[in-house]
FINUPA-239003 format. One record per residue (C-alpha): residue in one letter; chain; z, y, x. Coordinates in steps of 0.05 Angstrom, whole numbers, plus 5000, padded with zeros to 4 digits. Last residue first. Layout:
! FINUPA-239003
SITE  residuo  cadena     z     y     x
SITE        A       A     Z     Y     X
...
END
This chain:
! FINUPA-239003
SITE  residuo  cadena     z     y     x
SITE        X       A  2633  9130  6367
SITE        X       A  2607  9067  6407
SITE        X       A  2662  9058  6452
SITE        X       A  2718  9064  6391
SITE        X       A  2682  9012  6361
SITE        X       A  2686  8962  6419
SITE        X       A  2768  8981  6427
SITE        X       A  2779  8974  6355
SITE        X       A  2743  8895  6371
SITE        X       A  2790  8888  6428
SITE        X       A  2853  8915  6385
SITE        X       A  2834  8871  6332
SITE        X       A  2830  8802  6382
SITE        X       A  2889  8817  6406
SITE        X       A  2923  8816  6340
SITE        X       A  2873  8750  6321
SITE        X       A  2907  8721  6387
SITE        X       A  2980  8743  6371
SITE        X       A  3022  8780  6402
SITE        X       A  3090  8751  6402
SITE        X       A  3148  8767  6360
SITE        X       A  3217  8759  6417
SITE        X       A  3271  8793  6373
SITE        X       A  3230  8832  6324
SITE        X       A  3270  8900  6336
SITE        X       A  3268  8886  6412
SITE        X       A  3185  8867  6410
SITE        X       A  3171  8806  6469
SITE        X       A  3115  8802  6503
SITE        X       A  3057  8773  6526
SITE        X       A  3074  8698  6515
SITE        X       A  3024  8655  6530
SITE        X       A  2979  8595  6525
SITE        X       A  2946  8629  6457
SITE        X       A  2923  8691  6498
SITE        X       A  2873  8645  6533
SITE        X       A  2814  8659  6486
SITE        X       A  2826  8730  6492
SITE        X       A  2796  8744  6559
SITE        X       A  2740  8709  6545
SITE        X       A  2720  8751  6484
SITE        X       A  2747  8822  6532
SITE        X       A  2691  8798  6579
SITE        X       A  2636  8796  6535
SITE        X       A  2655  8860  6503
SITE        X       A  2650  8886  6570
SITE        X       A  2581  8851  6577
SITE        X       A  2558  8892  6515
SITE        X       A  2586  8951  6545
SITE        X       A  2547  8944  6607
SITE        X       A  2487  8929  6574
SITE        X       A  2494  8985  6530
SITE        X       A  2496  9031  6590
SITE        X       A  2443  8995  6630
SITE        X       A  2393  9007  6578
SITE        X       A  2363  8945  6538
SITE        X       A  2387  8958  6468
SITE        X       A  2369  8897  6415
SITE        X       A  2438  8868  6408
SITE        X       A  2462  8936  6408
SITE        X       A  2415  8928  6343
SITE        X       A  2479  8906  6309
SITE        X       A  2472  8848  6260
SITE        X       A  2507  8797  6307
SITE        X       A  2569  8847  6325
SITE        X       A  2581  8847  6243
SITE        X       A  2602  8776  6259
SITE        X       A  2664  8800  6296
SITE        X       A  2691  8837  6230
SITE        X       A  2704  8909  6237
SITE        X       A  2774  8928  6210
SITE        X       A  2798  8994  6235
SITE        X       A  2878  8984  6240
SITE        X       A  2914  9051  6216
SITE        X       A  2933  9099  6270
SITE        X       A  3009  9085  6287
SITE        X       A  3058  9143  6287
SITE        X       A  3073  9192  6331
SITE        X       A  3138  9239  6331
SITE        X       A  3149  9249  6402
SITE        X       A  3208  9217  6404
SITE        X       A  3191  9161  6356
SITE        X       A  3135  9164  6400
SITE        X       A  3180  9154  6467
SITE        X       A  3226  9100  6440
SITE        X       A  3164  9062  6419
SITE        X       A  3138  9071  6483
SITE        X       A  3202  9042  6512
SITE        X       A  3218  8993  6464
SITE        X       A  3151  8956  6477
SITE        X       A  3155  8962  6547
SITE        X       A  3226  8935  6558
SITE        X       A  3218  8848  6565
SITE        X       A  3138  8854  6584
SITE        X       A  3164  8847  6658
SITE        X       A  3221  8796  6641
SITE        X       A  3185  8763  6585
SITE        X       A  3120  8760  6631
SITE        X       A  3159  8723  6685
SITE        X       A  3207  8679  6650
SITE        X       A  3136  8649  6623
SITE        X       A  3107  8641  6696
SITE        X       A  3172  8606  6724
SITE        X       A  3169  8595  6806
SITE        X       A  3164  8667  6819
SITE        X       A  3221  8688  6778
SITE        X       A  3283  8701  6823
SITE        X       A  3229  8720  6863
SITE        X       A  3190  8784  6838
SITE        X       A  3256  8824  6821
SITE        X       A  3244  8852  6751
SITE        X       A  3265  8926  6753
SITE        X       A  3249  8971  6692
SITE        X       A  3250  9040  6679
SITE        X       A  3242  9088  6614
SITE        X       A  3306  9083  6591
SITE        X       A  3314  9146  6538
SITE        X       A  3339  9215  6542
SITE        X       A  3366  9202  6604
SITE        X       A  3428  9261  6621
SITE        X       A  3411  9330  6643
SITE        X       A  3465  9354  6692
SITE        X       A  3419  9398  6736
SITE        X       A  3416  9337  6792
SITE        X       A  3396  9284  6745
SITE        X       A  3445  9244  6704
SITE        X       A  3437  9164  6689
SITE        X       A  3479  9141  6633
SITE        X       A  3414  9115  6589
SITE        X       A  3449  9049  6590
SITE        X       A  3390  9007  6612
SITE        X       A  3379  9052  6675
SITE        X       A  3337  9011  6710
SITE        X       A  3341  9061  6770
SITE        X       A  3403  9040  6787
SITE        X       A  3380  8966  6786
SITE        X       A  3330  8999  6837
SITE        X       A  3388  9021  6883
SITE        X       A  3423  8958  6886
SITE        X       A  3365  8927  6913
SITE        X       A  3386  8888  6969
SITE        X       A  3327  8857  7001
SITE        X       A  3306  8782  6986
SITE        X       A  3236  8794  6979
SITE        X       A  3188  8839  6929
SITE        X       A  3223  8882  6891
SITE        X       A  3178  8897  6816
SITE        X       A  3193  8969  6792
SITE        X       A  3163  8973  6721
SITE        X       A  3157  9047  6707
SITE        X       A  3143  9075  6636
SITE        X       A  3106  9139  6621
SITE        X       A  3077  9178  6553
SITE        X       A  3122  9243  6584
SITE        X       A  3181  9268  6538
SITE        X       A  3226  9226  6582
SITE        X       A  3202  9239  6645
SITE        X       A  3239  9300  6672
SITE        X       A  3301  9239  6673
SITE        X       A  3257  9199  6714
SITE        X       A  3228  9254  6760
SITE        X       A  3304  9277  6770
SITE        X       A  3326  9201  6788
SITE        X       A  3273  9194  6837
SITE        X       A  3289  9264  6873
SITE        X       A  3365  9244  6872
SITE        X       A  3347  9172  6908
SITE        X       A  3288  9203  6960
SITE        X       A  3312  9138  7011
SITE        X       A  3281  9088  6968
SITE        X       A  3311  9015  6973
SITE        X       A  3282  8945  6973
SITE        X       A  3216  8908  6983
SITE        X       A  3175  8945  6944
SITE        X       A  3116  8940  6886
SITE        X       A  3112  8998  6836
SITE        X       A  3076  8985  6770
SITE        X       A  3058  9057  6737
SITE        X       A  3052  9048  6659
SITE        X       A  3014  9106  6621
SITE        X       A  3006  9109  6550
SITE        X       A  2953  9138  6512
SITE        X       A  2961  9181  6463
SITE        X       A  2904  9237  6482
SITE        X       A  2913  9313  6466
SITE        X       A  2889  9336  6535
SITE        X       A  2949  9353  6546
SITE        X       A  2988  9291  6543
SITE        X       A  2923  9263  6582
SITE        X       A  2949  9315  6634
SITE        X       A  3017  9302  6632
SITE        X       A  3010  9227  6651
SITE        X       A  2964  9235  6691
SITE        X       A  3017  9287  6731
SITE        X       A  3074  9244  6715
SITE        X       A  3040  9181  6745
SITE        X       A  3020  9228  6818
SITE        X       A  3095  9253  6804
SITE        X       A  3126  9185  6800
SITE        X       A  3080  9163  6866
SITE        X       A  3114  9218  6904
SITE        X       A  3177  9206  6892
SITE        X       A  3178  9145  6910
SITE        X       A  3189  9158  6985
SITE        X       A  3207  9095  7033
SITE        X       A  3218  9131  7106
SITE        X       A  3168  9106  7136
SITE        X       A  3125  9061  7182
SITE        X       A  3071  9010  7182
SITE        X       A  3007  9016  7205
SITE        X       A  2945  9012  7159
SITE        X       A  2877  8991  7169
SITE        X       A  2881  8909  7164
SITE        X       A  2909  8910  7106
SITE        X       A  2857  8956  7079
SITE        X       A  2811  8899  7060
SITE        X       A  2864  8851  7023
SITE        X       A  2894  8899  6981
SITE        X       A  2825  8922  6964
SITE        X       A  2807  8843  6950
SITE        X       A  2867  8840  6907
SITE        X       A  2862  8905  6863
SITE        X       A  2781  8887  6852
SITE        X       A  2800  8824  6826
SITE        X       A  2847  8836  6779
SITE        X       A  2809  8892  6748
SITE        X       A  2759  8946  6773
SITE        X       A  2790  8994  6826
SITE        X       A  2810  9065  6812
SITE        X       A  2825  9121  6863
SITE        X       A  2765  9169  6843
SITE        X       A  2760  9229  6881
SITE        X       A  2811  9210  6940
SITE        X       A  2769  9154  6955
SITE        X       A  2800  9110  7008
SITE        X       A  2798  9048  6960
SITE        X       A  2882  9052  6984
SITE        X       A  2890  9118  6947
SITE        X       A  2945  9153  6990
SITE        X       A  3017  9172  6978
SITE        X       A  3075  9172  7025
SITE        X       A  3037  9186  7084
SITE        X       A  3069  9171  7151
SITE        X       A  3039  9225  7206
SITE        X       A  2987  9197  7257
SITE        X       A  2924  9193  7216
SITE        X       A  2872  9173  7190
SITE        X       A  2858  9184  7113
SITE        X       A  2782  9187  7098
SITE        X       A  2756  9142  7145
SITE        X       A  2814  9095  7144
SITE        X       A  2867  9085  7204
SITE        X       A  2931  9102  7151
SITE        X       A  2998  9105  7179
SITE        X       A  3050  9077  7126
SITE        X       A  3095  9091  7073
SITE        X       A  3052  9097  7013
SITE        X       A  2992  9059  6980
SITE        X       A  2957  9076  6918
SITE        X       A  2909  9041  6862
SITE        X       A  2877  9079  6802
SITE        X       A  2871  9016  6754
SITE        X       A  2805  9010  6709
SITE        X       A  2811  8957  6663
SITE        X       A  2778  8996  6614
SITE        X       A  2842  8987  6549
SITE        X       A  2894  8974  6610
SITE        X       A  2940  8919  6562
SITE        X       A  2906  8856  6591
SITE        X       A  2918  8886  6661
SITE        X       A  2994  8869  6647
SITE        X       A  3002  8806  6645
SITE        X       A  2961  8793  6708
SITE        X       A  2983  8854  6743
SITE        X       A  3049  8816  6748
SITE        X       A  3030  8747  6780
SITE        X       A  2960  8763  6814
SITE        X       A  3006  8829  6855
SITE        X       A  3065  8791  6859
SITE        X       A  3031  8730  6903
SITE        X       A  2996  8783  6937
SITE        X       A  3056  8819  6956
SITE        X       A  3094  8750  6977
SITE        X       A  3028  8738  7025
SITE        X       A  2972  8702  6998
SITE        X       A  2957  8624  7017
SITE        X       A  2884  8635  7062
SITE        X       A  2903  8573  7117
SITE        X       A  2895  8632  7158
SITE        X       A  2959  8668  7143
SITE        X       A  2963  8734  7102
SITE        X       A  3019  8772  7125
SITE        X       A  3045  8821  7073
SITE        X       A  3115  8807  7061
SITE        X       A  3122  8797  7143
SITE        X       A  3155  8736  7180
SITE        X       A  3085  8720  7200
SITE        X       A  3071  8776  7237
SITE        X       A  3000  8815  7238
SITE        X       A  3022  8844  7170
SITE        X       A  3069  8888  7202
SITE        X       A  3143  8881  7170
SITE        X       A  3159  8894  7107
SITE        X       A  3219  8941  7128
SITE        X       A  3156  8980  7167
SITE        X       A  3135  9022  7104
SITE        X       A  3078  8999  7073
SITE        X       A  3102  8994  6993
SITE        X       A  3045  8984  6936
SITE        X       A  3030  9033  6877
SITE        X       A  2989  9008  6824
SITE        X       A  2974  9044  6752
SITE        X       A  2961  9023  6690
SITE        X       A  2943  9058  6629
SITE        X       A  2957  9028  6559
SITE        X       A  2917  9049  6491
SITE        X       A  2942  9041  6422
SITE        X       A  2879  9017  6379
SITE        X       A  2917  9023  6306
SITE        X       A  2939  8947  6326
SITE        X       A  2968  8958  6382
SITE        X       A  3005  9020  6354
SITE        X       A  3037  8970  6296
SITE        X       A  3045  8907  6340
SITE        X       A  3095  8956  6375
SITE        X       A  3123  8958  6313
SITE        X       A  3144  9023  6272
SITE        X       A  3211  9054  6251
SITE        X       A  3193  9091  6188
SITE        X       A  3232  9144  6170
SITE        X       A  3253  9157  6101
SITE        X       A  3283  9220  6078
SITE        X       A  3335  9249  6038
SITE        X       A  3367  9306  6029
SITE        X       A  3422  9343  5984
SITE        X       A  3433  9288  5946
SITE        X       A  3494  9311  5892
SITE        X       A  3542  9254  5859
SITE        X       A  3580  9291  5802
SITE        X       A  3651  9291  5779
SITE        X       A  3695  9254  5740
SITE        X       A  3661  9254  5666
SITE        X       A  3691  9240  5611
SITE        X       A  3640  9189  5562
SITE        X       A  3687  9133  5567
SITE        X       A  3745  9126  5603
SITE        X       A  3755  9047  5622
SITE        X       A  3694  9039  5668
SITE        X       A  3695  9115  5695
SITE        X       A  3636  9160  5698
SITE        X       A  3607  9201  5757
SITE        X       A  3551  9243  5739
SITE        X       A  3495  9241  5786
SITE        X       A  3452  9287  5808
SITE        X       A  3387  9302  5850
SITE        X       A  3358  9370  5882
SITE        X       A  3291  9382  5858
SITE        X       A  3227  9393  5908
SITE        X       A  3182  9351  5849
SITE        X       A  3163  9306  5903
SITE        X       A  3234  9289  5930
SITE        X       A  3267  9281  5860
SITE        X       A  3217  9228  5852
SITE        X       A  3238  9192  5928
SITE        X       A  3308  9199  5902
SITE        X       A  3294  9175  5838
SITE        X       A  3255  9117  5872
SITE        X       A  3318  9097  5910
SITE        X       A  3357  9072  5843
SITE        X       A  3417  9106  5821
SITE        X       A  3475  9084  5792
SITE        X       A  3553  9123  5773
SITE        X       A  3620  9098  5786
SITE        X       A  3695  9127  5769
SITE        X       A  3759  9139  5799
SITE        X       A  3780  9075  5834
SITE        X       A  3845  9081  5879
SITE        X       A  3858  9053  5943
SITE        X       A  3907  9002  5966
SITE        X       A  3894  9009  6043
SITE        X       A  3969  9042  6055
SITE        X       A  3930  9100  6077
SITE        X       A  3903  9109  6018
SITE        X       A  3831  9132  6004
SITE        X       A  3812  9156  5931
SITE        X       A  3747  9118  5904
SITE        X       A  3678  9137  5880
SITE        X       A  3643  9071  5864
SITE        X       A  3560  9079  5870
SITE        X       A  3521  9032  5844
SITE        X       A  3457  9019  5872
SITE        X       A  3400  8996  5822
SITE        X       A  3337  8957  5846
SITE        X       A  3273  8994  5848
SITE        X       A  3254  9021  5916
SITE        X       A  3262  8944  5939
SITE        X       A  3260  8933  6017
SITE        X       A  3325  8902  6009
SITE        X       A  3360  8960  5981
SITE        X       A  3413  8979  6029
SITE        X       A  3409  8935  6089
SITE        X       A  3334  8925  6083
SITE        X       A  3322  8994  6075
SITE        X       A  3348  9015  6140
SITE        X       A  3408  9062  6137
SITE        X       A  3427  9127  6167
SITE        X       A  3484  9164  6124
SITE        X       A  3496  9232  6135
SITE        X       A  3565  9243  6144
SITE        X       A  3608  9258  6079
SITE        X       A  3606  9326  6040
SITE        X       A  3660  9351  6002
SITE        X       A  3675  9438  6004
SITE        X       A  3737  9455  5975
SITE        X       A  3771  9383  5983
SITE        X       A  3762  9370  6061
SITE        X       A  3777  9308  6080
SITE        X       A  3714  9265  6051
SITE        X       A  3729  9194  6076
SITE        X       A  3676  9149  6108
SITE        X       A  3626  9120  6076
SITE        X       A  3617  9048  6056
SITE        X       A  3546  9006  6049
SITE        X       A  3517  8945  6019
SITE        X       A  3575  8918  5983
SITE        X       A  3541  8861  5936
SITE        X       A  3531  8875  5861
SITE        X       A  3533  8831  5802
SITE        X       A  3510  8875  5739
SITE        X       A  3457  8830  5720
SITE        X       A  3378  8825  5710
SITE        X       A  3357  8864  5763
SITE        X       A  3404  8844  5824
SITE        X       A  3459  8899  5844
SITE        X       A  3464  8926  5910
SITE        X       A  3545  8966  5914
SITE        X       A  3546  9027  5954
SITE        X       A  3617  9050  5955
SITE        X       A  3640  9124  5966
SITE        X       A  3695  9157  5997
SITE        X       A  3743  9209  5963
SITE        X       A  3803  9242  6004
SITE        X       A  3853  9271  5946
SITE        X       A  3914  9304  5980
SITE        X       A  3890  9371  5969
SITE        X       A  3892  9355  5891
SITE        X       A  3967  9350  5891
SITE        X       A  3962  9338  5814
SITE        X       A  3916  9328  5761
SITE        X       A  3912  9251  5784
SITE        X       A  3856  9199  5801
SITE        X       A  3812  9243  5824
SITE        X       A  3772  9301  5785
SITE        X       A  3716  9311  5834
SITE        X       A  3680  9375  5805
SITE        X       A  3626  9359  5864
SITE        X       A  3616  9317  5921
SITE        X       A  3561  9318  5967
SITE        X       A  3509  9272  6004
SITE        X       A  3454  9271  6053
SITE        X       A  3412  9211  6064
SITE        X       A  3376  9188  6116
SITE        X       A  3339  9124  6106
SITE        X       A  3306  9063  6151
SITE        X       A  3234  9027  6139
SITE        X       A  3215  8968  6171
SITE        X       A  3218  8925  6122
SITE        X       A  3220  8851  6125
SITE        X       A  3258  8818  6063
SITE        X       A  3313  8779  6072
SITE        X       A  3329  8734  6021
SITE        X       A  3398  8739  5991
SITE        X       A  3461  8696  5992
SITE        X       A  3529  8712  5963
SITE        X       A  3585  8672  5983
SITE        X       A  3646  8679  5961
SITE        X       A  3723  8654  5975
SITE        X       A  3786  8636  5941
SITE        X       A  3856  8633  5956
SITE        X       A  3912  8609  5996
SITE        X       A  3910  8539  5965
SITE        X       A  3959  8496  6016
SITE        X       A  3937  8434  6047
SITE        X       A  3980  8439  6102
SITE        X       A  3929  8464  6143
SITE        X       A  3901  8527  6106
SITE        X       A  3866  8514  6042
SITE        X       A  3815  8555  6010
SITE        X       A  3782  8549  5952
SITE        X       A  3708  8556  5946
SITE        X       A  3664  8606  5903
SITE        X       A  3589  8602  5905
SITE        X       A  3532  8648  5893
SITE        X       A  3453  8645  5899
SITE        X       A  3452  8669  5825
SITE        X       A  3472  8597  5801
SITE        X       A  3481  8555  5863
SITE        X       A  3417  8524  5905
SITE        X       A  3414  8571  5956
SITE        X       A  3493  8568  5965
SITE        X       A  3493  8485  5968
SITE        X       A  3423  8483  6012
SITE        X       A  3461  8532  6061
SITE        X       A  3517  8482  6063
SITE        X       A  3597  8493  6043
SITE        X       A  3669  8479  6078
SITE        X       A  3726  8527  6069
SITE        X       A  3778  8553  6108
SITE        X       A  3855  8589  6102
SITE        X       A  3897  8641  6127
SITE        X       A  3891  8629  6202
SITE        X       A  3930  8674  6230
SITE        X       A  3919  8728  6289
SITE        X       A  3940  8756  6348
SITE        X       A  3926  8790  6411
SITE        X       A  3901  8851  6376
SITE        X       A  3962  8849  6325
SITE        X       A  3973  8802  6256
SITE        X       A  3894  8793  6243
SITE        X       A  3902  8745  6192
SITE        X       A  3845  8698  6193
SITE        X       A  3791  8673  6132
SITE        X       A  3750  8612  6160
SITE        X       A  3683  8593  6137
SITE        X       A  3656  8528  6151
SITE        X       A  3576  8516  6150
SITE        X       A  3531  8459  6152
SITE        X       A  3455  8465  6147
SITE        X       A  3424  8405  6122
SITE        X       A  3346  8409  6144
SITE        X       A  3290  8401  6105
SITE        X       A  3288  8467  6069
SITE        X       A  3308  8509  6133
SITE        X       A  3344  8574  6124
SITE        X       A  3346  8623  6187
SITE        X       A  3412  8655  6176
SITE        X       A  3432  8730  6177
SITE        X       A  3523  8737  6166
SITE        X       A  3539  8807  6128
SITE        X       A  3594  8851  6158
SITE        X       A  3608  8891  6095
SITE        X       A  3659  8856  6076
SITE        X       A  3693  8856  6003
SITE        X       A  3763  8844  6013
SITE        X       A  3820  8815  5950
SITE        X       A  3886  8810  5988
SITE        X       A  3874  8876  6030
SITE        X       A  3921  8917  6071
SITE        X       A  3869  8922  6131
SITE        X       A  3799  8889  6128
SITE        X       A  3777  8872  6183
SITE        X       A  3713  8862  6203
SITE        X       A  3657  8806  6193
SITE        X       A  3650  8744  6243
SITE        X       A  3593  8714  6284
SITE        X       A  3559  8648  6287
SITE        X       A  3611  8603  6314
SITE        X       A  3587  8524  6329
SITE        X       A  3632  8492  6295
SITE        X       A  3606  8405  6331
SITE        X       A  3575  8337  6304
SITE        X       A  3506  8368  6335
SITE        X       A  3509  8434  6309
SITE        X       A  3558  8453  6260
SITE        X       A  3544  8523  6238
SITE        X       A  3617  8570  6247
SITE        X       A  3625  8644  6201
SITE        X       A  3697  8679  6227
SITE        X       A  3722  8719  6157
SITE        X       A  3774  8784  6162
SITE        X       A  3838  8799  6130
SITE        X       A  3886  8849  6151
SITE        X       A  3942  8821  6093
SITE        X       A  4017  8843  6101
SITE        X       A  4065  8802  6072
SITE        X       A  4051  8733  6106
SITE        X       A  4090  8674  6103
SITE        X       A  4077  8664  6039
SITE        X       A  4004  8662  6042
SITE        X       A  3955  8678  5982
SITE        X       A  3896  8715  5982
SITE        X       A  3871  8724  5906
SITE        X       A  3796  8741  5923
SITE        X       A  3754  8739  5987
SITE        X       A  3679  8768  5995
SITE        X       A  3628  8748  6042
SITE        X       A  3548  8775  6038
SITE        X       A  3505  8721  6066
SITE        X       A  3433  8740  6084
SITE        X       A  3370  8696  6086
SITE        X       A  3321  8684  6133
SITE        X       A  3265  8633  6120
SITE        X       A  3247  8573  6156
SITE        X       A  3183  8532  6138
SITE        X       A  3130  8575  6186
SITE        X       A  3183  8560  6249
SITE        X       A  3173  8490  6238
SITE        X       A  3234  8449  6245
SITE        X       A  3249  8419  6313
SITE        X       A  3296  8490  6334
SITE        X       A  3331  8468  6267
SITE        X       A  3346  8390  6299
SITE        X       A  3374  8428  6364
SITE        X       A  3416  8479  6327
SITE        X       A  3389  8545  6323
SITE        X       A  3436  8611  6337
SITE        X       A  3403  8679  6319
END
């Protein structure tokens, strides 16, 4: 979404987003026989077109109806300039400009029905045609359909050569109280005539309906022509209540298809064969129904860092007490995300090195170890109790290698697993700090790709100036990453922030570290098939009537103080930015949101 400098002023609770739908009519050019139409959208932002986006072509078409649809913040106080140009796309390296027009927001929002029509003039001057804008408010939904869809007794436009009839269908929104509709949705062509089905259509229910189960949808059956000038046969509405009706009563739905000019004859029926609505959730949803995050630490010893003892080292801790580049990481990143580990508890693990600890000395490089020295419980308390554990063993390990993470992905695969098991839904996030590449590359990639049906992300943080071309591999953004057997990613479930290109910037910090966990675990329970548990409201003032208040064992004590904690912990949520949701583009978690899952968090300790 593009914001000029005046609209980025505005305040964000006064803008409202709104959809343009584009439509052309009467295109005109002499010069030009053959019309590919499409529409380029500019904003004019500081006395200059800024371009917005543009729709598709349209090929063989003098009167288009795009489906490309333009979303615009609207701003009441703020004049919001736009220019619409209408091109001739002549070949891919060129195109014509057929004519433009010149409108505001304020002008479309304030037109009868939200809709405008403007001439167009190219730059002689010329009218080449006409132009409309349709605007709607955007509603938020988060809902998206699947529907199924056949084609019965279709009569065409003809009685004859019936195997050269190849229907689509057009899904047309219409507004309540008239029969103006907005193209919302287009199949593709049906080729085969004895049996017509088209491709299941997946569509969110803003795009479609607007988030209203009650608005008609007509539905234009047409005859595709390759020469683009294809023929109506005949329409029919629906609404997607029936469907959800139909649903219950376990019927399959029809639709007669009628034509505008033949009345009462029939052209074939419209059958739904299935439909469904998903519901693509939030990660402000799960957090909200009490979702639960895991962290774990794994730090990097191997000898590229350099013995702590030497001041060119990534660990060295020099007298003055400044921390070392790992330490520096370590408060920065665990920071943002120890506010997401529901105890605060963090099981804590070195590799790469020589261990000279009571429990782990020896001689041979170890690739995993718990760096408390407790093999039976590996967690350390908070912020706090991570650094000052860092800081004690320092002195107790010797550097060496090879770098293995392999390893420390099974160790978070195996807790992973096992609280999978154990029929919990939390989810785990192992934070790996290194200084550049692992030499186990296939093995990492197969414990990645294994992964995917595993509660799990990895956040891979390089520490130093290394090369670490191998990690970016790791971040596999484009799920083309292949393990050994041939299985590709199933989702991206990695990703690699390196520690100083962002050191100096706390906000680009958290966005970049924060930047893929909410997709991921929503990725992984759409996967799984887990939704959100519904928010337990308990108001904070109910605390003050408890006879916790009252309780004087060391248990309810403790959680009392923990509850204590989590208070203080919240009031400095407002000074940042946690993280950024994909669908939501950038919605922030919220104090009273953080608040919530605190207080679920309380209840869920005391039952």
């Amino acid at each position: 979404m593009l914001f000029s400098h005046q609209e980025g002023n505005a305040q964000t609770k006064e803008a409202q987003q709104i959809e343009l739908f584009v439509s052309c009519r009467k295109l005109d050019d002499f010069a030009v026989t053959i019309y590919n139409p499409f529409v380029i959208l500019y904003r004019k932002s500081n006395n200059q077109w800024m371009k917005i986006d543009q729709t598709e072509t349209i090929e063989n078409n003098q009167n288009p109806d795009f489906i490309k649809t333009f979303a615009i913040n609207y701003f009441f106080q703020v004049q919001q300039h736009l220019k619409m140009e209408v091109h001739n796309n002549i070949s891919s390296t060129q195109t014509q400009i057929l004519g433009q027009a010149e409108t505001t927001v304020a002008e479309v929002i304030g037109s009868k029905n939200q809709l405008i029509r403007a001439n167009l003039y190219n730059k002689s001057g010329r009218n080449n045609g006409q132009i409309f804008l349709k605007a709607e408010h955007v509603k938020q939904c988060s809902e998206e359909f699947s529907i199924s869809l056949s084609g019965l007794k279709i009569r065409g436009t003809k009685l004859w050569f019936w195997d050269k009839i190849r229907p689509f269908l057009r899904f047309y929104r219409l507004k309540h109280d008239m029969d103006i509709g907005v193209l919302v949705y287009e199949t593709e062509q049906a080729k085969d005539m004895a049996s017509i089905k088209w491709k299941q259509i997946q569509c969110h229910a803003q795009r479609l309906c607007n988030g209203d189960y009650s608005i008609k949808l007509k539905v234009e059956l047409w005859d595709y022509k390759k020469s683009g000038k294809h023929k109506y046969i005949g329409e029919t509405q629906l609404c997607i209540n029936e469907l959800i009706e139909a649903n219950k009563a376990k019927k399959i739905l029809q639709k007669e298809f009628m034509s505008k000019s033949q009345t009462n004859q029939s052209l074939g029926i419209l059958q739904i064969d299935r439909f469904s609505i998903i519901s693509n959730y939030t990660f402000l949803d799960y957090c909200a129904g009490g979702q639960q995050i895991n962290l774990m630490l794994a730090i990097d010893f191997t000898a590229s860092n350099e013995e702590s003892q030497n001041p060119n080292s990534l660990h060295h801790l020099p007298s003055d007490g400044s921390p070392s580049q790992y330490l520096q990481a370590i408060n920065s990143v665990v920071e943002i995300l120890i506010h997401y580990d529901h105890d605060k508890r963090v099981p804590l693990y070195g590799f790469g090195c020589k261990p000279k600890m009571k429990n782990y000395n020896t001689n041979q490089a170890i690739h995993l170890f718990p760096m408390n020295d407790n093999p039976d419980d590996p967690e350390v308390y908070g912020l706090d109790g991570i650094v000052e554990c860092y800081k004690k063993s320092l002195p107790q390990l010797h550097f060496d290698g090879p770098t293995y993470l392999h390893p420390t992905i099974q160790k978070a695969m195996e807790m992973a697993q096992k609280c999978k098991d154990q029929g919990s839904e939390n989810y785990h996030v192992l934070l790996i700090l290194t200084d550049g590449q692992t030499d186990d590359m296939l093995e990492s990639i197969d414990d990645i790709i294994a992964s995917s049906y595993l509660p799990l992300s990895i956040i891979i943080v390089g520490v130093g100036d290394a090369n670490f071309k191998n990690m970016k591999i790791l971040d596999n953004d484009n799920k083309s990453m292949v393990d050994s057997k041939g299985n590709k990613a199933i989702r991206d479930l990695v990703q690699f922030v390196p520690f100083n290109q962002f050191r100096g910037d706390p906000t680009q910090l958290s966005n970049k570290v924060l930047e893929e966990l909410p997709t991921q675990l929503l990725e992984y329970m759409k996967l799984v098939e887990i939704s959100p548990k519904p928010p337990k409201v308990l108001s904070p003032n109910s605390l003050k009537h408890s006879n916790l208040e009252n309780e004087q064992s060391p248990t309810r004590q403790a959680k009392l103080h923990t509850i204590q904690q989590y208070k203080e912990e919240s009031e400095v949520l407002d000074t940042r930015q946690y993280i950024s949701d994909k669908q939501l583009q950038g919605a922030t978690l919220s104090i009273k949101c953080k608040q919530n899952y605190l207080i679920n968090e309380y209840n869920q300790q005391q039952y």
